[in-house]
N, C-alpha and C positions, 0 to 999 in steps of 0.2 A: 433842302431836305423835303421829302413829301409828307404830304398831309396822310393824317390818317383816314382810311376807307371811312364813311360815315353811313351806314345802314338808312334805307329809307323805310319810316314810317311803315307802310306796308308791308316793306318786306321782313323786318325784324318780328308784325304781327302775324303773318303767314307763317312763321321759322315757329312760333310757339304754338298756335293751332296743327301745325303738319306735325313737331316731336309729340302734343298730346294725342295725337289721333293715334298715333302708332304705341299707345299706351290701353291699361285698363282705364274704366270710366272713374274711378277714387285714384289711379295714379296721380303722382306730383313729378316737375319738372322746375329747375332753379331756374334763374332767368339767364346763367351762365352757359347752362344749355342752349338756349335759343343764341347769345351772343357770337357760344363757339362754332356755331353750324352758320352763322354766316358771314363772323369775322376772321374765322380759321386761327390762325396762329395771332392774330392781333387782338384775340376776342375780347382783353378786358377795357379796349375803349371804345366797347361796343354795352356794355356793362347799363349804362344809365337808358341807351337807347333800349334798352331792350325790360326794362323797369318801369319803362315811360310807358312803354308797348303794352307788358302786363295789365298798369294801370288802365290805357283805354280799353284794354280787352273786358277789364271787369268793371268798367261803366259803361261798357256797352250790352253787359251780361253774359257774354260768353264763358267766363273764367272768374274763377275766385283766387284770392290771395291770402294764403295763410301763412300762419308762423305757428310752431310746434303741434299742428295738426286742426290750429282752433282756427275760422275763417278772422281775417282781422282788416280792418279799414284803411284800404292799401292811401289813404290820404296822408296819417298817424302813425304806421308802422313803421320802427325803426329796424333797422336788422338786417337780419341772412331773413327772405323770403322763399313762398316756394309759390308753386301755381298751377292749379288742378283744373279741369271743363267742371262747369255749372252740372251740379247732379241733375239729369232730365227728369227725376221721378219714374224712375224704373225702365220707363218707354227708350227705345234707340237714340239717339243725339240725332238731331238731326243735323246737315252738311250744315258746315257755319261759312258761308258765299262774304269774302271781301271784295269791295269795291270801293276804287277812287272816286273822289269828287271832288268837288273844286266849288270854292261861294268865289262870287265876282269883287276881285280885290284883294283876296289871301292866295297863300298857297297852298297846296293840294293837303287832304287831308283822307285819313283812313275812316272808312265807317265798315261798322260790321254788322251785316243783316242777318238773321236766323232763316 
């Protein structure tokens, strides 16, 4: 039996910057969206990958994580999530640039610069 596709770190964070970009700037987006754009038909055991993703996206500040419109501590929050871009304070977003890294001894890891 094959395994299932397993989304990488980056790419599951690109899939939720790329659906919000192609949104207004208060749009929201579940993270089921990000899953189904890059697990296609298998997207729900893409599900946690793409939760996980949320979450570094909004410790890195890119993205906030809300539940029924109020922003909430994506550490604590249980539920159906959603996931909106950091409000710029009016000005344009600027491009948000991923890039791999790698520390000596782990493996590869997503950072996200501004």
């Amino acid at each position: 039996m094959d395994e299932p596709y397993a989304a990488s770190d980056r790419e599951m964070e690109r899939a939720i910057l790329e659906l919000l970009a192609k949104r207004t700037e208060s749009a929201t987006i579940c993270p089921s969206d990000a899953a189904r754009a890059v697990g296609g038909e298998e997207w729900r055991d893409q599900m946690d990958a793409a939760r996980a993703a949320a979450r570094r996206l909004e410790a890195a500040g890119a993205v906030d994580i809300t539940q029924r419109g109020a922003v909430v501590d994506p550490a604590t929050a249980r539920g159906p999530i959603r996931i909106r871009r950091r409000p710029s304070g009016g000005s344009e977003p600027s491009e948000t640039v991923l890039r791999e890294t790698r520390k000596p001894g782990t493996h590869s890891t997503s950072e996200v610069q501004p």
